[in-house]
Backbone bond lengths (Angstrom), bond angles and torsions (degrees), N, CA, C in turn:
res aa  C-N    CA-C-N  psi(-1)  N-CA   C-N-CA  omega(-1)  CA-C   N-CA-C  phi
1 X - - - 1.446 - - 1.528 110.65 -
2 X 1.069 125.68 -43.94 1.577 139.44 158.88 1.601 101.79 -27.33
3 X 0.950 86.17 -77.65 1.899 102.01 -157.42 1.355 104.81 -56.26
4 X 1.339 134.09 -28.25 0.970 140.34 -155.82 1.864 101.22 -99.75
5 X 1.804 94.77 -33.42 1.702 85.52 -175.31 2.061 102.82 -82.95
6 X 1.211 85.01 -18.80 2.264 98.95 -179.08 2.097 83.24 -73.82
7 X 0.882 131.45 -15.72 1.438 113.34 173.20 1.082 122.64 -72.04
8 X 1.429 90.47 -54.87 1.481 111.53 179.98 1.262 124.55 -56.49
9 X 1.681 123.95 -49.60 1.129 132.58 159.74 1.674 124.16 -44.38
10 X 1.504 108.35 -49.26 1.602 113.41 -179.46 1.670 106.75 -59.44
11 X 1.594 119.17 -47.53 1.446 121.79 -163.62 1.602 92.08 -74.87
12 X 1.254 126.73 -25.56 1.577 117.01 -173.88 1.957 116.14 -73.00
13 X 1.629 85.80 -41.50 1.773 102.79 -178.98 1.565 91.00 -81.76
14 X 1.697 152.60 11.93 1.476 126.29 177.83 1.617 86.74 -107.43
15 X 1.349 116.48 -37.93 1.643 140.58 -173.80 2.042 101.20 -38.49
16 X 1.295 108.77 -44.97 1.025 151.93 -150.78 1.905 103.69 -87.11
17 X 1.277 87.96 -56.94 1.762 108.98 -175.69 1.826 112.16 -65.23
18 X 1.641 85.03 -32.67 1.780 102.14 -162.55 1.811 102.52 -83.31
19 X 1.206 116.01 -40.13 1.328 138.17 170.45 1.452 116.59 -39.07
20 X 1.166 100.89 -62.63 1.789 118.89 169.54 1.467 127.13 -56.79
21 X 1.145 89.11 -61.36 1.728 112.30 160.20 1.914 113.74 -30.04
22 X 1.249 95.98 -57.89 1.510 111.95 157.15 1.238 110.94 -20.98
23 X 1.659 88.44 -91.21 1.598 114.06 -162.45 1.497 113.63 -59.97
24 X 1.419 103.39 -31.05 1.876 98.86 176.84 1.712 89.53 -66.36
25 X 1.028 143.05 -47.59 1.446 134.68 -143.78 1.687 95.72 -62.03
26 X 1.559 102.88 -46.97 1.468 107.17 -158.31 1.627 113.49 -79.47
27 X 1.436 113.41 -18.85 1.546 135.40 150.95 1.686 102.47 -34.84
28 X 1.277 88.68 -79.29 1.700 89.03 -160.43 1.552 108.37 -70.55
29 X 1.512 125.76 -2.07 1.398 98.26 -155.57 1.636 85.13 -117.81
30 X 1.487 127.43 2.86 1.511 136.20 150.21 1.884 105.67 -84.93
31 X 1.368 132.86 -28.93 1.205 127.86 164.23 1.403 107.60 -50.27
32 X 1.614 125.53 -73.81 1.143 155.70 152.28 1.701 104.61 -5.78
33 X 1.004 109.33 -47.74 1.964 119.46 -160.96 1.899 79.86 -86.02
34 X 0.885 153.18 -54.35 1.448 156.88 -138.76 1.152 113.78 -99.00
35 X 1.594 116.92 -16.03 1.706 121.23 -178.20 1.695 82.18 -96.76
36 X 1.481 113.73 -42.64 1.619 92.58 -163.57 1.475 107.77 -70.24
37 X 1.505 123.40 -16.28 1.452 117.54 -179.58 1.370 117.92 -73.77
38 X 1.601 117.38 -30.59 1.275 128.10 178.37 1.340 111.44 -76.28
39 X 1.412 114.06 -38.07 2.012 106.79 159.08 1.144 104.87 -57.81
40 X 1.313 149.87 -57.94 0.937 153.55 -169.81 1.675 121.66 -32.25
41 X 1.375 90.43 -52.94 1.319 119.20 -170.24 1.777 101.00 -78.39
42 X 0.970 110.84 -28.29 1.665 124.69 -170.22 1.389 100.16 -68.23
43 X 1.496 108.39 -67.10 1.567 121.93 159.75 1.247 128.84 1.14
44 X 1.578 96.71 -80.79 1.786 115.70 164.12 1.086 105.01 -50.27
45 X 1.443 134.61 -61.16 1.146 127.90 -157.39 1.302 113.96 -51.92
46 X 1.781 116.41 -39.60 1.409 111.06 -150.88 1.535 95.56 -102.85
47 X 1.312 119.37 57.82 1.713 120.95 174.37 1.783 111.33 -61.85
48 X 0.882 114.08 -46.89 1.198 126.54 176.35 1.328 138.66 -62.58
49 X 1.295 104.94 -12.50 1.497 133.34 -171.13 1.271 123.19 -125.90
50 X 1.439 125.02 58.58 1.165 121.57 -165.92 1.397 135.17 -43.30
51 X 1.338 133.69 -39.66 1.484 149.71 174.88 1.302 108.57 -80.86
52 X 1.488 139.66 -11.62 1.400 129.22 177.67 1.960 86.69 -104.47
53 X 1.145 112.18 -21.92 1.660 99.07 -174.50 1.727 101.73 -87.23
54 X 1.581 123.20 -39.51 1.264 111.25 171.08 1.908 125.99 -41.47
55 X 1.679 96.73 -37.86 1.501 102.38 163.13 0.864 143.90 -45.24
56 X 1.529 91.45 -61.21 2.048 111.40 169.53 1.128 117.47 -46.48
57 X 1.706 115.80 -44.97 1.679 134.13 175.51 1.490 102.03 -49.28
58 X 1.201 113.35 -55.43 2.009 128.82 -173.50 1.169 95.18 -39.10
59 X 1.422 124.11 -77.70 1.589 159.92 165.18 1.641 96.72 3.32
60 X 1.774 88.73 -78.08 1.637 103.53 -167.89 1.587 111.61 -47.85
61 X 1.365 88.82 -57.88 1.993 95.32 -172.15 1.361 100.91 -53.29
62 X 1.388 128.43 -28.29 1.499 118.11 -171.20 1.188 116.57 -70.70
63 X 1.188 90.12 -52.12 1.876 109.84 -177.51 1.522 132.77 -76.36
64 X 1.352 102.46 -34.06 1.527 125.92 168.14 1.315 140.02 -82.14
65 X 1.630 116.21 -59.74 0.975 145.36 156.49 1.949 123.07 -48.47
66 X 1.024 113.84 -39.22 1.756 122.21 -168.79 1.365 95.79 -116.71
């Protein structure tokens, strides 16, 4: 009866572990999608400004790109 309720408990708390795991993934990789749109957006913005837009570009390839 032990072993069986320590089964039950472990497969419920890994059930549990795997679930999250998920959801952190899909957290960061929609966080992730929203910094590169906002460089993105920075980009355009900074037409006019060559040396603050070469940055943003730096930024992107760093962050986005690799």
């Amino acid at each position: 009866m032990k072993s069986i309720l320590l089964s039950l408990t472990t497969i419920i708390f890994l059930a549990g572990c795997a679930s999250t795991a998920e959801r952190t993934d899909t957290i960061v990789d929609k966080t992730q999608s929203e910094h590169c749109k906002a460089l993105r957006k920075k980009i355009d913005d900074l037409k006019g400004n060559p040396v603050r837009r070469t940055t943003a570009r730096e930024y992107y390839q760093k962050d986005c790109l690799q």
